[in-house]
Each structure stands twice: as C-alpha cells, then as structure tokens.
TIMI-830159 format. One line per field, with one value per residue (C-alpha): residue number from 1; x, y, z. Coordinates in nm, 2 decimals. Example, Ala and Ser with C-alpha at 12.3 -4.5 7.8 and 13.67 -1.06 7.14 Angstrom:
REM residues 2
resi c(1 2)
X c(1.23 1.37)
Y c(-0.45 -0.11)
Z c(0.78 0.71)
This chain:
REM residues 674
resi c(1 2 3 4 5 6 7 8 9 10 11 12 13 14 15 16 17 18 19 20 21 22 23 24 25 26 27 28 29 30 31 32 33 34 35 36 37 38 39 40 41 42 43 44 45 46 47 48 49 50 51 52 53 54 55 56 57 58 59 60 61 62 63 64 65 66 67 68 69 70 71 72 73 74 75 76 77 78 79 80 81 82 83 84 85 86 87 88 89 90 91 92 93 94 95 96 97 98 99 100 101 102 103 104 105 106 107 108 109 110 111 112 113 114 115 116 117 118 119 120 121 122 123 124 125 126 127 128 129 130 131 132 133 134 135 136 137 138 139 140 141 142 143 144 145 146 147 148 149 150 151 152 153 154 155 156 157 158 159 160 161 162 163 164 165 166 167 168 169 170 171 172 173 174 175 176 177 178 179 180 181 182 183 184 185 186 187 188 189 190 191 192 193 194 195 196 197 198 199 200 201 202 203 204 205 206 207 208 209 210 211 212 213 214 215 216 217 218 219 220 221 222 223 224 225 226 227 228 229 230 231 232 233 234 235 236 237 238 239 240 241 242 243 244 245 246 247 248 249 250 251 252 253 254 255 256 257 258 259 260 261 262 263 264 265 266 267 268 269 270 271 272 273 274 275 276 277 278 279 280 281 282 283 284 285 286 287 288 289 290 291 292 293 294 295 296 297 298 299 300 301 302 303 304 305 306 307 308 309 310 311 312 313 314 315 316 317 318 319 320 321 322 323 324 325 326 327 328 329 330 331 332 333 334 335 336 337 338 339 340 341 342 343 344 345 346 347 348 349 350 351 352 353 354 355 356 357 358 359 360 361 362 363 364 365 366 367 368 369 370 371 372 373 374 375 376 377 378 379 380 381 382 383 384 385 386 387 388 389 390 391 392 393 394 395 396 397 398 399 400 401 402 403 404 405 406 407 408 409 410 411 412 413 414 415 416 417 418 419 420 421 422 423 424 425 426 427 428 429 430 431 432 433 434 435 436 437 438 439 440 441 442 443 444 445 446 447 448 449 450 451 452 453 454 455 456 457 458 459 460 461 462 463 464 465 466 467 468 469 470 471 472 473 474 475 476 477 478 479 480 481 482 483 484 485 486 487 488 489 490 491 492 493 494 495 496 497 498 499 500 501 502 503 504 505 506 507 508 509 510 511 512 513 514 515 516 517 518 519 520 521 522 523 524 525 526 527 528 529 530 531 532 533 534 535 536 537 538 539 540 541 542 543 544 545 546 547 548 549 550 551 552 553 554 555 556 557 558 559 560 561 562 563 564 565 566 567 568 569 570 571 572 573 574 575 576 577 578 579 580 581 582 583 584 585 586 587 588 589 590 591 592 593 594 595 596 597 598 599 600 601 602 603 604 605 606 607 608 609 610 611 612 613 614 615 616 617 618 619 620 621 622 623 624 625 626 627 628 629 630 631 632 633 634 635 636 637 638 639 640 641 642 643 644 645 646 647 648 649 650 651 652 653 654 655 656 657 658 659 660 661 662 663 664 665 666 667 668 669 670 671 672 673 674)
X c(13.26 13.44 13.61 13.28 13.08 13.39 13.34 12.98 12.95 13.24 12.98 12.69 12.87 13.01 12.63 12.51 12.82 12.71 12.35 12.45 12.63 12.84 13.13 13.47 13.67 13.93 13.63 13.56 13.92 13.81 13.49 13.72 13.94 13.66 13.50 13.84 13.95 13.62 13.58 13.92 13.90 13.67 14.01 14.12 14.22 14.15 13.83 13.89 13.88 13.62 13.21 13.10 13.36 13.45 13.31 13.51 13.56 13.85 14.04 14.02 14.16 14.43 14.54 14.54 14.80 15.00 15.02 15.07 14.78 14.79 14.59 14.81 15.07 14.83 14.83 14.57 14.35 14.40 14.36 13.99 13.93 14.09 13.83 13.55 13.61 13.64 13.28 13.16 12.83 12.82 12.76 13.06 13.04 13.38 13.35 13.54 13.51 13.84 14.01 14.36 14.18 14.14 14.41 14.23 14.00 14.32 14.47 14.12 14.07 14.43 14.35 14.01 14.10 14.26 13.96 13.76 13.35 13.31 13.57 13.45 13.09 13.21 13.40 13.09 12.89 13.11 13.12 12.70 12.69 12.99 12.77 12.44 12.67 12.74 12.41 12.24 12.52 12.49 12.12 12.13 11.91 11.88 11.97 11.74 11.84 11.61 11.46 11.06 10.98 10.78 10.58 10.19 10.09 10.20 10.08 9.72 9.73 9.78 9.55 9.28 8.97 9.18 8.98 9.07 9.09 9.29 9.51 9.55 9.72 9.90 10.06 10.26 10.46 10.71 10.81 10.92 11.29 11.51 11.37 10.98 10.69 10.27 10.04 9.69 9.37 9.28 9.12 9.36 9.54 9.90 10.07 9.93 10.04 10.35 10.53 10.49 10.76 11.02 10.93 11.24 11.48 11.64 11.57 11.69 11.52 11.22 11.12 10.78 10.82 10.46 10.34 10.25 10.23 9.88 9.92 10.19 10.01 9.74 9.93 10.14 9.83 9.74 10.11 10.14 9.84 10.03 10.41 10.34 10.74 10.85 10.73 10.81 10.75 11.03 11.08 11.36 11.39 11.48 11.94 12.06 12.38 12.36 12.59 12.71 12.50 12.13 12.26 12.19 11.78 11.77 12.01 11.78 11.47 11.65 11.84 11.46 11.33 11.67 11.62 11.25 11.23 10.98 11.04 10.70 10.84 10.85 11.05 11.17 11.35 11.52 11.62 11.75 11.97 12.14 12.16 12.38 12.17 12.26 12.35 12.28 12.58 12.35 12.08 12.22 12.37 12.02 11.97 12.24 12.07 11.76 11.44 11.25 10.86 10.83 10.45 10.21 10.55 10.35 10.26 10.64 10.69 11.00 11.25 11.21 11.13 11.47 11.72 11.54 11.63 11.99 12.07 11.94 12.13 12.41 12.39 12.17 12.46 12.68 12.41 12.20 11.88 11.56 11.31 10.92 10.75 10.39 10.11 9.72 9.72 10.13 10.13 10.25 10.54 10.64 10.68 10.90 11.14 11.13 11.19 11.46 11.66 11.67 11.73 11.38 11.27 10.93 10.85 10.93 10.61 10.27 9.98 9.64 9.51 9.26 9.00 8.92 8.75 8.46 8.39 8.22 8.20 8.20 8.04 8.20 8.15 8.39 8.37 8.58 8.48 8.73 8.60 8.58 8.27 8.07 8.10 7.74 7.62 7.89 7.70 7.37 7.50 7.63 7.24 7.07 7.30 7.61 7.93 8.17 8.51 8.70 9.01 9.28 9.60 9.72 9.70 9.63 9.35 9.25 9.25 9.05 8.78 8.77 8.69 8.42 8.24 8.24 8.04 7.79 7.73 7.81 8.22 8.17 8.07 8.37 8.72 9.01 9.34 9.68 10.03 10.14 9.94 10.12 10.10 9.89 9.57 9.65 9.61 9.26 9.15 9.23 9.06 8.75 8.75 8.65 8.45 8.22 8.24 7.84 7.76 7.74 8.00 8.26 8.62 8.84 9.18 9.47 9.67 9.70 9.37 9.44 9.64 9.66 9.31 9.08 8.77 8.45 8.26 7.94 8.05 8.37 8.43 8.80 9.04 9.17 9.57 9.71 9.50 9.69 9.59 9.24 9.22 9.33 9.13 8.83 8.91 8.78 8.44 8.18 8.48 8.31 8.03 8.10 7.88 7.69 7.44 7.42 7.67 7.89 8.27 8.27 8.57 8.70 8.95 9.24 9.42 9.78 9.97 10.32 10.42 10.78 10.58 10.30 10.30 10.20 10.35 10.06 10.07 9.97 9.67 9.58 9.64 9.40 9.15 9.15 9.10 8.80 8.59 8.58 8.50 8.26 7.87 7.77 8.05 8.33 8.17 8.46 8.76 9.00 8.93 9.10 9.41 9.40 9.34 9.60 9.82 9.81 9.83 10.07 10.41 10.73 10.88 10.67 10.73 11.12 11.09 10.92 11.20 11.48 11.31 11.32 11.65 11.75 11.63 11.92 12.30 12.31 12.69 12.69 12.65 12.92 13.19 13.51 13.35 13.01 13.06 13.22 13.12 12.77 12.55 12.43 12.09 12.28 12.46 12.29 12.33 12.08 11.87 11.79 11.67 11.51 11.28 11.13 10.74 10.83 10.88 11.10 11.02 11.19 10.98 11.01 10.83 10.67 10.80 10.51 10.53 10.35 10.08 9.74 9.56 9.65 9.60 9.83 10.08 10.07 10.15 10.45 10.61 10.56 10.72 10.97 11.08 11.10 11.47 11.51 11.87 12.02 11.75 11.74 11.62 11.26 11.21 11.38 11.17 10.82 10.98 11.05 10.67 10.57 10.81 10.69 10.33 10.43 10.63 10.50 10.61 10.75 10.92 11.28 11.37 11.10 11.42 11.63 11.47 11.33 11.50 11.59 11.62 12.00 12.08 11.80 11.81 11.48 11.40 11.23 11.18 11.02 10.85 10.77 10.51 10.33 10.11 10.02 9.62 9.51 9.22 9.43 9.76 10.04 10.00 10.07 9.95 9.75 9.58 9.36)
Y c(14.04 14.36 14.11 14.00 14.37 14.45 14.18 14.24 14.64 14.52 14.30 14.50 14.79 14.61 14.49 14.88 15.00 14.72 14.86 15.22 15.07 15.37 15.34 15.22 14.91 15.20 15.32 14.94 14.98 15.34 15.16 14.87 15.10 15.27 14.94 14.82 15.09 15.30 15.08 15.03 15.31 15.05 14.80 15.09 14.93 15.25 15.18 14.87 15.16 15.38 15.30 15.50 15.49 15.83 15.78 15.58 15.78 16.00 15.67 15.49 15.80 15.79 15.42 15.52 15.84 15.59 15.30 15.49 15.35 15.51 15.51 15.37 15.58 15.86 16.16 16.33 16.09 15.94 16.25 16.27 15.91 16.00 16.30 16.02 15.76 16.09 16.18 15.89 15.91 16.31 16.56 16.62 16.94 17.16 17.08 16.79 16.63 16.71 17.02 16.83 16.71 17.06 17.01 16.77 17.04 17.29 17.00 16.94 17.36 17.32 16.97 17.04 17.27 17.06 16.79 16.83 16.88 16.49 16.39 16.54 16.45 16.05 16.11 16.17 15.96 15.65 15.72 15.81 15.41 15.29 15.47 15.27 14.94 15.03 15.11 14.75 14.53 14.75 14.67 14.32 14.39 14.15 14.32 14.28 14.48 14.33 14.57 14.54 14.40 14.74 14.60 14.66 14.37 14.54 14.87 14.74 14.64 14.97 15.11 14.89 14.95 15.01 15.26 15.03 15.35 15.57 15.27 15.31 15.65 15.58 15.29 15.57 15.69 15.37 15.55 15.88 15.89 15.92 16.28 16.32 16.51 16.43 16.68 16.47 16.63 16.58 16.20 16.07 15.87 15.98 15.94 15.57 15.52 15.68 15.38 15.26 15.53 15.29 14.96 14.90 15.18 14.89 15.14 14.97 15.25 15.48 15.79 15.93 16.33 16.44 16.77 16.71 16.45 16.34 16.27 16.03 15.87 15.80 15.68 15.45 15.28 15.23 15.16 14.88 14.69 14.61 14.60 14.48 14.51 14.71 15.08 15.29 15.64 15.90 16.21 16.40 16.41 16.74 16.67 16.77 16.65 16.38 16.09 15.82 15.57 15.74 15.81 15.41 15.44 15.79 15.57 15.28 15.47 15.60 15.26 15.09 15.32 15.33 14.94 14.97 14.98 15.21 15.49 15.83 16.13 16.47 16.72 16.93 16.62 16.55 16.94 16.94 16.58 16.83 17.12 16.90 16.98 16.74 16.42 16.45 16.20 15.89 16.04 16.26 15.85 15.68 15.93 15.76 15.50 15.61 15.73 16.04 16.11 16.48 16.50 16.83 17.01 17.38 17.33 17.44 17.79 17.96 17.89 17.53 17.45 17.69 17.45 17.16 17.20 17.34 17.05 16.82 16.98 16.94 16.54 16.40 16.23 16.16 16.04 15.89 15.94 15.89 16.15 16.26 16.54 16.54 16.82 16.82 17.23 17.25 17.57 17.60 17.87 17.59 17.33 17.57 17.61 17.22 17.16 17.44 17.37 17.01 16.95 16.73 16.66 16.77 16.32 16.31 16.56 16.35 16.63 16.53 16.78 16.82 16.64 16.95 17.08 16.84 16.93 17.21 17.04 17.38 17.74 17.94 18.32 18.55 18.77 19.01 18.94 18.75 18.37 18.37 18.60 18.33 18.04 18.12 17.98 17.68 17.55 17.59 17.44 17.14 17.13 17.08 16.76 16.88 16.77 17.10 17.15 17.44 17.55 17.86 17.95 17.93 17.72 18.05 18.14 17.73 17.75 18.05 17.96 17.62 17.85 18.03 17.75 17.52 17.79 17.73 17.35 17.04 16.95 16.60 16.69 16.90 16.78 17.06 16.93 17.08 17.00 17.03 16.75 16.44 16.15 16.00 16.29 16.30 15.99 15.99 16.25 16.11 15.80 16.01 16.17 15.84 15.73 16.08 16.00 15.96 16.17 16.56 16.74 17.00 16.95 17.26 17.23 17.39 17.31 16.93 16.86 16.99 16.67 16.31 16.30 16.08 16.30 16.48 16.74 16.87 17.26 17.43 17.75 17.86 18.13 18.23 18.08 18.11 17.95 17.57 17.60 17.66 17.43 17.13 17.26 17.26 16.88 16.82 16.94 16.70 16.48 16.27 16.45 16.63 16.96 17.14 17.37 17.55 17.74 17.50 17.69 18.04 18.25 18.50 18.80 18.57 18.79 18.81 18.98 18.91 18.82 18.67 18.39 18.39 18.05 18.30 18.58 18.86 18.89 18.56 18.62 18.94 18.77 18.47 18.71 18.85 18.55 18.42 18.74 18.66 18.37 18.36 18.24 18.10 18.29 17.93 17.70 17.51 17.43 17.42 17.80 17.83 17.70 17.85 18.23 18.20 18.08 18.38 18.62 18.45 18.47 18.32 18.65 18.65 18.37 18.43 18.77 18.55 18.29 18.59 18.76 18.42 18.37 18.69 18.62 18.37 18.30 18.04 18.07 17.94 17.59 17.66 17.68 17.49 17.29 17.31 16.96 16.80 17.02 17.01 17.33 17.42 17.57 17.83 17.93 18.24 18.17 17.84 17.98 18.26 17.94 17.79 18.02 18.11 18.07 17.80 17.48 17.32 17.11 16.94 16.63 16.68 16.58 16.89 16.96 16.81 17.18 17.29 17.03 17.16 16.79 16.66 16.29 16.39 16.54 16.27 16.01 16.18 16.21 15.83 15.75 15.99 15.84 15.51 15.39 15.12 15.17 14.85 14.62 14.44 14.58 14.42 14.60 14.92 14.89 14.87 15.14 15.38 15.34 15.47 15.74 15.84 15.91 16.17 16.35 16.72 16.85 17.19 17.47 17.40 17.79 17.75 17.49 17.78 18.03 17.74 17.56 17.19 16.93 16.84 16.47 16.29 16.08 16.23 16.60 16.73 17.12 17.38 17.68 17.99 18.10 17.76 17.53 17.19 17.06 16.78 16.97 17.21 17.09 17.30 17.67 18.00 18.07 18.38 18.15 18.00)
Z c(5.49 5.38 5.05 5.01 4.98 4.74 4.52 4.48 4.43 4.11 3.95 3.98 3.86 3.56 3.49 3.54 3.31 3.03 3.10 3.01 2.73 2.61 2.85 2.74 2.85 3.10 3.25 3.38 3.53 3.71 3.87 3.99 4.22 4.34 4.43 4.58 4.81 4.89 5.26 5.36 5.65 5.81 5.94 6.05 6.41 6.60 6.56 6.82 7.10 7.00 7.10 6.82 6.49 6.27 5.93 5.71 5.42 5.58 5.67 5.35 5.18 5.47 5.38 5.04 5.08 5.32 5.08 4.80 4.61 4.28 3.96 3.68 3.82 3.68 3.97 3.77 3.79 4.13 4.30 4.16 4.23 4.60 4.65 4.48 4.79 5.05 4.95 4.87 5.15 5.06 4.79 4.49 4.71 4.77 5.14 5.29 5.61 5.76 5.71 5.65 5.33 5.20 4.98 4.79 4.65 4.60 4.36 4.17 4.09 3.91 3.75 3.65 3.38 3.20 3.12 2.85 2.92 2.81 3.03 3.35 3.29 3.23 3.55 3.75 3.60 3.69 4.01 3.98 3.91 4.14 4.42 4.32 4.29 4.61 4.82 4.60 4.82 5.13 5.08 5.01 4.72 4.43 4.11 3.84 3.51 3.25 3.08 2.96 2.63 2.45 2.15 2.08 2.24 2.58 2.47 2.40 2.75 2.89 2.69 2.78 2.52 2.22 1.99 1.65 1.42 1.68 1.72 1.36 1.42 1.79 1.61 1.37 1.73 1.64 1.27 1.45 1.48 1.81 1.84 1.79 1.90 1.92 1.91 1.98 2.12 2.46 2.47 2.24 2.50 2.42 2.76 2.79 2.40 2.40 2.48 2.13 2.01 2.20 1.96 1.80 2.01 2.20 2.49 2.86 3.04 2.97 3.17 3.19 3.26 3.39 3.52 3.84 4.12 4.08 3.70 3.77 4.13 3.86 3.58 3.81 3.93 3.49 3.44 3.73 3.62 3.25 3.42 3.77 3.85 3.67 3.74 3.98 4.10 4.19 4.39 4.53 4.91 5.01 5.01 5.30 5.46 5.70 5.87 5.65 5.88 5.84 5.43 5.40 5.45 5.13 4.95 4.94 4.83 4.53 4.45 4.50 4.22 4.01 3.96 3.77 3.34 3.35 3.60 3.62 3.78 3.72 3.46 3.76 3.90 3.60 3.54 3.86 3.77 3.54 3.72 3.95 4.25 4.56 4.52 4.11 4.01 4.11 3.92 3.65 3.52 3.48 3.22 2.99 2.70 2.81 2.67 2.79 2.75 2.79 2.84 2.80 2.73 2.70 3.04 3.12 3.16 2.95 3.18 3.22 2.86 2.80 3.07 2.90 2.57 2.66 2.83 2.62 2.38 2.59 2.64 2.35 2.17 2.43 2.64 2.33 2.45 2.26 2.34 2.29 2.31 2.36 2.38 2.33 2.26 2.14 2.01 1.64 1.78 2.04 1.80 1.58 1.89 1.93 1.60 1.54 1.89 1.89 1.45 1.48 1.12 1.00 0.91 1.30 1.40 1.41 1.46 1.53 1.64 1.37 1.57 1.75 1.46 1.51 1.87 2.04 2.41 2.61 2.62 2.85 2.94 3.08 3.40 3.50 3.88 4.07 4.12 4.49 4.42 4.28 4.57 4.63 4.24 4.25 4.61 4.42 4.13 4.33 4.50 4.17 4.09 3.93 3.92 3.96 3.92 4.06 3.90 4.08 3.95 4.30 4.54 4.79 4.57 4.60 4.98 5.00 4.79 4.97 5.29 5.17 5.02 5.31 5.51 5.17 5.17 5.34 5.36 5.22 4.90 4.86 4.80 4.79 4.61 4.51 4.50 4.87 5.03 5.29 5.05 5.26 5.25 4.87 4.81 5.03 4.76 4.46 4.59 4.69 4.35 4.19 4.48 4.40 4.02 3.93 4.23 4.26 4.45 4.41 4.30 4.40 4.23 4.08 3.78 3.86 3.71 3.43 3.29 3.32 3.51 3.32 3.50 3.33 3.50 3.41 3.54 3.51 3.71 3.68 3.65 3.33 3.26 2.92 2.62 2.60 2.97 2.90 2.64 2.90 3.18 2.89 2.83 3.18 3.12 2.89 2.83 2.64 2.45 2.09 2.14 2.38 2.38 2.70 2.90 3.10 3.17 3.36 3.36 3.57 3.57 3.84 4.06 4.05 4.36 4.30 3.95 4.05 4.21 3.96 3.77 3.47 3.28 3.30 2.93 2.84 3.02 2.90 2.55 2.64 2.80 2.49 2.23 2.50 2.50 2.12 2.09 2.44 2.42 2.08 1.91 1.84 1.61 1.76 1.98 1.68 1.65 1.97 1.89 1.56 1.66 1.98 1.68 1.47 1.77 1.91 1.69 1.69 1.75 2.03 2.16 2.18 2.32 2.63 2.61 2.62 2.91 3.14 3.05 3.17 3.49 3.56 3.48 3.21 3.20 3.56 3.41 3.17 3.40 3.44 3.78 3.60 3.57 3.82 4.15 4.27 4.34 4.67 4.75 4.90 4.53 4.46 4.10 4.09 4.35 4.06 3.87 4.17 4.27 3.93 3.98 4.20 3.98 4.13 4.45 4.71 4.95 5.30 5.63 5.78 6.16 6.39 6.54 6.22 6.19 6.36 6.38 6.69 6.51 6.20 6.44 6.70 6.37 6.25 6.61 6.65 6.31 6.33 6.70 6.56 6.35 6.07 6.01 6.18 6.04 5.71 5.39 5.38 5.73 5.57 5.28 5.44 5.69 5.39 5.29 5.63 5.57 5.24 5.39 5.57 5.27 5.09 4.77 4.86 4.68 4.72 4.75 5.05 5.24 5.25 5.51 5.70 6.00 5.91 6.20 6.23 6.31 6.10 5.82 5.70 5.55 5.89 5.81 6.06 5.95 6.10 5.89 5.77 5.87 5.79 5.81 5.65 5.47 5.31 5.31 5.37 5.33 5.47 5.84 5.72 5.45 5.70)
C-alpha cells in the first residue's frame, strides 16, 4: 500500500511540475525524495503497540537521521527537505512538533541566508505541489490536468446574446499583450468576455479575482453552464492547526478546487497566497503559468491595490503570469499607476468608456440626512410598485436600516444581503432576488451589489462611497434605458464612526460629495461628466499621497526579510496583522459556534453536522460531506479569529464569539446591532 501511495504522489507530481512548466529537470529530483521518504514513520513498528499512533511526520524524519538519508550528499539542502517531510500536515511555521526537532529550525536561520530570493521561493513552491501530489493519492482522486480550450467560439457561449458590434470590440482583448487593462462601461460584459484576452496565451490555468462572494456565486452559475467541469469556486477556511488525520477532509476541498481550469475567487485570497498566510505553499504554486483577471480593480482600497502590484512585481517573470486589469469607472490616475508599476504599454490599454457620453440613465439628489431617516419614503415607494434598492457602506448601517423598515412594510418583500451570510441563507437570497425580478420589493445591500449583479432597479437610495463607487452602484439603476427624466438615485451624507474600520478614506467622500452636489438634478447632461470632473479633481499627485498614507500604515519590509520566503506568517505576527485588519478586506470562512446562532432550527443543523465525521470514509462520501460543511461556512474578517475562541480538536473552523451573533435574517453581526 505504502509503495503504492509513493509511486502515485511521484507521478502526479511530475504531471503538476510539467503543468507549471518553469521547473528544471533537479527540481524533479527534489519532489522525488519528498515523495519517497515523507510516510516512512508510518512502519514505524511501535506503532504495533499503540491504539491510537503519534503522527507520522516526527518518525519519518527519525528514520531519515538514523539511515542517514541524504540529499546528494548536500546537507544544505537535506536539512530543508528534512523540515519539508516534518511539516508536511502543518504550516512552514517555526514550530515543530517535538521539541528534540528544534534544531531543525536553528540549522534553517543559518542556512537560509545563504539562498537567493528565487531559490527559497522554488523551494516552497515544490513542496506547494509535492503536498497536492500528495492529498490527490490520499484522496483517491482522479487527476485531470487538461486545461480548457479558450477561443471565441467558447466565449460566445458565455456570453450568450452576443451584441455583434460590441463583439467587434471584446474581440480586441486577444491583441493586448501578457499585461493589459479594459476600461468598458458598465453593460459591456467584460468579466464574461475577458476570457478572450487568453486566446493564444497557451494559458493552463486562469483565475478570475472578483470583489465579493456574490459576484463570483453568480458568475460560477454563468461560467458552469459554458465549462460544466471545469470551474470552480474557492475560499480560504479559516487555518488553524489541527491533527494530521482531520487535515485530510481541508486538504480535499482545496485539492477539489486546485484541479479546475478555470478557478473564481477573490483578490484577498490570492493576496494572502503571497503574504504566506497559513498553509500558502499549496496555494501560493497554482499561481505559476497562470493567468489572472483582476476585475473592478478601483474597487480595492490603497493598500490592497499597493500589495498587489508589489507582489506582482515581485513574481511576474519568474512566475510568468498573464494578467488583466479590468474597470467600468478606472480612474485616469489609476491607470497611470497600473501603467507606470507594472511597464504596461499604452497598445495594451483598451478604453471604452466613451459610451457613457451617450447615456443619462439616473438623476439623483443629495441629502445631507443620514439614509436611515428616509425608510418611511423607500416602504411607500415599494407600495406604489417599485423595485428599490438599498445601498450602506456598512454592513451595521445595512442591518439597521433593515430594522426600521420591516416595522414599515411586509418582511417578504424585503431581502437584506451582505457579505457575512451561511452559504446556505446567501444562497436563498440571491435566489430570491431573481425570483422578485418583475415584482416590487426592496433590496437592502452593501457593496456586493455593486458588481457582477446583472440586476436593474427602478429606485436607488444609497449612501455616498467614492465616485467609481457611485458610478457602479448607478449602473444598477435603469440598467437598460439611455436617459431618464425624473429623479430615480437619492443620496445621503453616510456616517462614519471609526475610520480605521471604514471601507473608505473620509476624503474621497467629501471629494465625491462634492463633484455630486454639482452635477445633482438636471445639472449632468451625462454620466461621462462624472468620470471626467472626478478626473480633473482628482490628480495623480493625489492619488499617491493616498497610496503613501496606506502604506504607512504597515511594514512592507516585513515581506522582505531573509524568512520572508520560506517561513509562513502567523495571525498572531503583529506585523501582518497591521495589514489584516486594514478596513477589513481580508476574510477568513468559518462555521459560527452553535452558541451564537439565535434560530433554534439553524443552530439545531450545525450541531447535527458538526457531530457527524467523514474522515474514515471514501472520497465521494467526503466530498458530498464537505458540501454540507460548506453550508454552514461565513466570510469573516480574519483579524475578527484572533480575539475569538476557536474549538480545539476539529477539523473544521468552529469559532465562538462573545460579542456576535448569528440569525439567519441578518447574518452575522454585532450583538448590539440587533
């Protein structure tokens, strides 16, 4: 058996090596050991005596120091492949299992050092796709590593009712170089034409990088239809140590995932790849030969569009990845930086944005009230057959106008969504969303309708958010129309109590404020205006001075280090967790503990599945298992994991809050939000 599992975690990690394609023949050689001598501890005959065996790591690292089972003769090297098979079920973390194995980390500070950047990063990443290799023949899962033919005819298909003179401009994507970026006006189906940019790119892999969770449930769904398997949706599970046994059921949900062409997921997943967060050396590989779709990238606040482009700086030719930029409202200062960080030639920019010249589709005028104030007019609104959609900058604000409106009108018609929802109640919503399409009702919602959501509302009440903002959450209003006449958009002043956790700097509001009092009522002829005046105010100077500040906020050098590399970051490492908790962009999925769930039918579900155990069944089994499993799953905050209590002894993220509370109508939120 043991010979057998060998055997098969060398092949499929050859075929994942040939796959990454920029590997050299000695790195083969390095995955081969790996493969060879990372289960030995499990002859060890001790084990013949014991009811429940000591992981195996520690003892095939233990037959290895007895036999004397070097490298090539190469101590440098075989002391980094040694602490490779020792955590081989864990994190590249600076902890080892048994304290006699200290040593190995002693040796590693002094060796470190002496690799170059390239070398340490290759080191990783071999053993980023040894450890896949490994969890496929653990899983018994048939490896498939075709990639997906891209060409128009498979395009057209996504896009369904191909606008012919559109598609005379969408088909220009495949003349852009390895490096591009698409400015189209909302309606011009970029994310579901993007694909054409990889015709001809001999691209294995392609990433879709969306803003939020719902985009990507919705584009899935689109993307499924044209590739039926060959997509697949990814999140991080919150990483938390755990037994080598229980590691087997997270391992398969990422090695499920890690086998589609065509993988939608989100841009703080791939940030934190990079920012070697957790187990990041079986993601941080995929990235290699790959191709990235960076979608609405002004939606990223100046931190996250700054670690993007430094690390992308960082890996684009070692890594050769093809990548896209796409925006509806890109600001001109945006694409400057894009252009001017990444070397991306001006024959590589396709802008049509000029369509928003010809359109006028909303009115809007600007209150300086606070929005909550005006739950009375959106009820009547929604009584005299409107569709209405709601849009907060928080999802606080979201919850608390979702309160005060239920007291004004039947709960039916309403339908509250944000970001930290069970799969399972988000995917109710997003399903009742198109159910309610031709009927009125009220859509309260934060920023994740402001993208990917092909929905048109007659009504838009919202906060004001920074002009490309506004501009998207405009695109959800008369979708389809070319003018209006009467007032459909009111704004309001939004009310920001602690700006650290603000998803906006105060500024850029005051500065879109500003641009929408002039151009409220009849005053835009139309919406190019918008993008043309928040042009001119807004400079490139500007625009760095904003970039500096975030940057400030954190330790950039941190990723420079020696170990930068090699070691993984903890949660706990005060220098990412200065990165982490910046407006809180990047998020974890874990299962909230059934102690904070107020539905006694929501609660009573998650104890039920969380008492059952698929680890010593086969994979189908664990597969449909893991679907349960992901029903239960919220997008949180990671920075949220690390003053919370998490369950010890599970395979699954089970985190306990004091001061949060989970209901399936508002998802999870503060206790004194409800």
């Amino acid at each position: 058996m043991l010979i057998d599992h060998i055997e098969e975690v060398k092949q499929i990690a050859r075929d994942l090596l040939r796959l990454s394609n920029n590997f050299s023949d000695f790195n083969l050689e390095l995955l081969d050991y790996l493969a060879e001598y990372h289960d030995y501890g499990k002859l060890c005959k001790k084990w013949d005596l014991i009811d429940n065996p000591p992981p195996h790591s520690p003892w095939s690292v233990q037959w290895l120091l007895e036999n004397s089972k070097k490298f090539k003769d190469n101590d440098k090297l075989t002391y980094v492949l040694w602490y490779f098979i020792l955590k081989h079920h864990s994190k590249l973390s600076e902890t080892v299992p048994l304290q006699e194995y200290k040593v190995f980390i002693e040796i590693l500070r002094k060796l470190l050092p002496e690799y170059a950047t390239e070398e340490k990063i290759n080191l990783v990443d071999i053993f980023g796709l040894f450890k896949i290799a490994d969890v496929l023949s653990a899983s018994n899962k048939q490896l498939r590593l075709n990639s997906l033919t891209i060409n128009e005819e498979s395009v057209r298909k996504i896009i369904g009712e191909v606008d012919e003179n559109r598609w005379i401009q969408q088909r220009n994507l495949q003349q852009i170089g390895n490096i591009g970026i698409l400015r189209a006006y909302t309606g011009w189906g970029k994310t579901s034409a993007s694909l054409l940019f990889f015709c001809h790119k001999n691209t294995p892999k392609i990433f879709y990088l969306l803003p939020t969770i719902t985009a990507i449930n919705k584009f899935h769904k689109k993307l499924s239809a044209a590739f039926p398997h060959g997509v697949s949706r990814y999140f991080y599970f919150y990483d938390a140590e755990i037994s080598e046994d229980d590691d087997r059921l997270n391992e398969l949900y990422f090695a499920k995932n890690f086998l589609s062409s065509i993988v939608i997921t989100t841009i703080d997943q791939f940030l934190l790849s990079f920012m070697q967060y957790g187990k990041y050396h079986t993601k941080r590989v995929m990235f290699r030969n790959a191709g990235l779709i960076f979608d609405e990238i002004h939606l990223l606040n100046p931190l996250m569009l700054s670690l993007t482009t430094y690390f992308l700086r960082k890996y684009l030719e070692l890594y050769k990845v093809k990548a896209l930029f796409m925006s509806a409202t890109l600001p001109r200062a945006l694409s400057r930086y894009l252009m001017e960080e990444l070397n991306v030639k001006e024959n590589n920019f396709l802008d049509y944005s000029g369509e928003y010249y010809k359109l006028k589709r909303v009115k809007f005028v600007y209150s300086s009230n606070y929005i909550e104030n005006s739950v009375n007019e959106i009820a009547e609104q929604c009584k005299k057959g409107n569709k209405v959609l709601v849009i907060a900058n928080t999802i606080p604000k979201a919850v608390a106008i979702y309160k005060k409106i239920v007291e004004c009108m039947p709960q039916e018609r309403i339908i509250l969504l944000h970001s930290r929802f069970m799969h399972k109640d988000r995917r109710e919503k997003e399903q009742e969303i198109d159910v309610k399409d031709k009927t009125p009702h009220v859509f309260i919602s934060t920023q994740i309708s402001e993208v990917s959501l092909d929905i048109s509302y007659n009504l838009l009440f919202s906060e004001v958010s920074p002009l490309p903002s506004m501009i998207q959450r405009f695109g959800r209003v008369n979708r389809y129309g070319k003018n209006v006449s009467h007032t459909n958009v009111f704004l309001y002043q939004p009310e920001i109590k602690n700006e650290l956790y603000y998803p906006y700097e105060p500024q850029e509001i005051q500065l879109a404020i500003k641009i929408l009092k002039e151009l409220e009522g009849d005053k835009m002829k139309s919406e190019g205006e918008l993008l043309e005046i928040f042009d001119s105010e807004y400079s490139f100077n500007r625009f760095i001075n904003d970039m500096q500040k975030a940057q400030s906020k954190i330790d950039l050098e941190a990723f420079e280090e020696a170990f930068s590399f090699f070691f993984c970051f903890d949660i706990d490492d005060d220098r990412l967790m200065r990165v982490l908790q910046y407006r809180e962009a990047f998020n974890v999925l874990i299962i909230p503990h059934p102690e904070c769930i107020i539905n006694e039918d929501v609660r009573g579900y998650v104890e039920r599945l969380l008492s059952q155990s698929a680890n010593s069944k086969g994979y189908e089994i664990k597969r449909k298992f893991l679907a349960k499993i992901k029903n239960i799953l919220v997008p949180v905050p990671i920075w949220w994991i690390r003053n919370a209590e998490i369950q010890k002894n599970s395979p699954y993220p089970i985190v306990r809050f004091e001061d949060k509370v989970y209901n399936k109508s508002t998802g999870l939120v503060e206790k004194y939000d409800l």
